[in-house]
N, C-alpha and C positions, 0 to 999 in steps of 0.2 A: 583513639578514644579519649584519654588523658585532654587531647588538644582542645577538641571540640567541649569537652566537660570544661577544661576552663576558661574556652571563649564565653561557654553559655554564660555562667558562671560571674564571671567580671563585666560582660555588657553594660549591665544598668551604672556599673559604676563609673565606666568610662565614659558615658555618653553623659552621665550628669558633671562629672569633670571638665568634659569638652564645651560643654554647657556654661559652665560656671564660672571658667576661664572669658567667655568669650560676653559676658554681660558685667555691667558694674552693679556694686549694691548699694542699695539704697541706705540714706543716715539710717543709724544705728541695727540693719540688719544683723543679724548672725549667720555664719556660715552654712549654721544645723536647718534655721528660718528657710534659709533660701533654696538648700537642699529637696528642702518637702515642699518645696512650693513648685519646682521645677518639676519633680516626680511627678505631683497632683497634675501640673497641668499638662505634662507629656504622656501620662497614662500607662499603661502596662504594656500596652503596642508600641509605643514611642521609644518606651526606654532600650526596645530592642533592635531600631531601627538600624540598619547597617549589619544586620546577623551575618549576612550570606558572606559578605567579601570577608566580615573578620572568620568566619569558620575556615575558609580556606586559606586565609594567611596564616591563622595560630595552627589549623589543624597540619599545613604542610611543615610550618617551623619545628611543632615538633616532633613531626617523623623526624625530619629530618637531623634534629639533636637526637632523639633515640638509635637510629642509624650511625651516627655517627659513634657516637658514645657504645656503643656494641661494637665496632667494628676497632674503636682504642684499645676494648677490655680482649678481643680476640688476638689483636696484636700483640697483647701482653704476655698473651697467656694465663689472664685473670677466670676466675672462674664462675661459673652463670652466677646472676643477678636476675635482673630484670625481665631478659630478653626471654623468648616462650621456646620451651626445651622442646627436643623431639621425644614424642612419646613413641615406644614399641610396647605392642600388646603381645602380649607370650601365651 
């Protein structure tokens, strides 16, 4: 869940990065200028565009550092964190 919360999360900013990178500016633009000019013209769908593959990358990178990082603290013999305890009802 964590994953997916900060694919959502980060989307619009990476796409307007990749964005932003990949055009020059114009004299005397600014960074902020061209930010919202991109947003405006990519729209609230645009900025999301490429959801699906980033959900599955970020969402399995980070099972798999939660997995991983559980499975160091157990080796340690560290004790819970993160990880979701067994509950027994009595």
């Amino acid at each position: 869940m964590a994953g997916f919360a900060a694919a959502i999360i980060s989307q619009p900013a990476d796409t307007l990065l990749s964005k932003i990178n990949k055009t020059k500016a114009l004299p005397g633009e600014t960074i902020t200028g061209r930010l919202i000019k991109m947003a405006g013209q990519l729209g609230a769908k645009g900025l999301f565009t490429g959801m699906g593959a980033r959900l599955v990358m970020v969402g399995t990178l980070t099972a798999g550092q939660f997995a991983i990082y559980g499975d160091i603290k157990r080796a340690l013999g560290a004790t819970a964190g993160v990880e979701i305890a067994k509950v027994t009802v009595s």
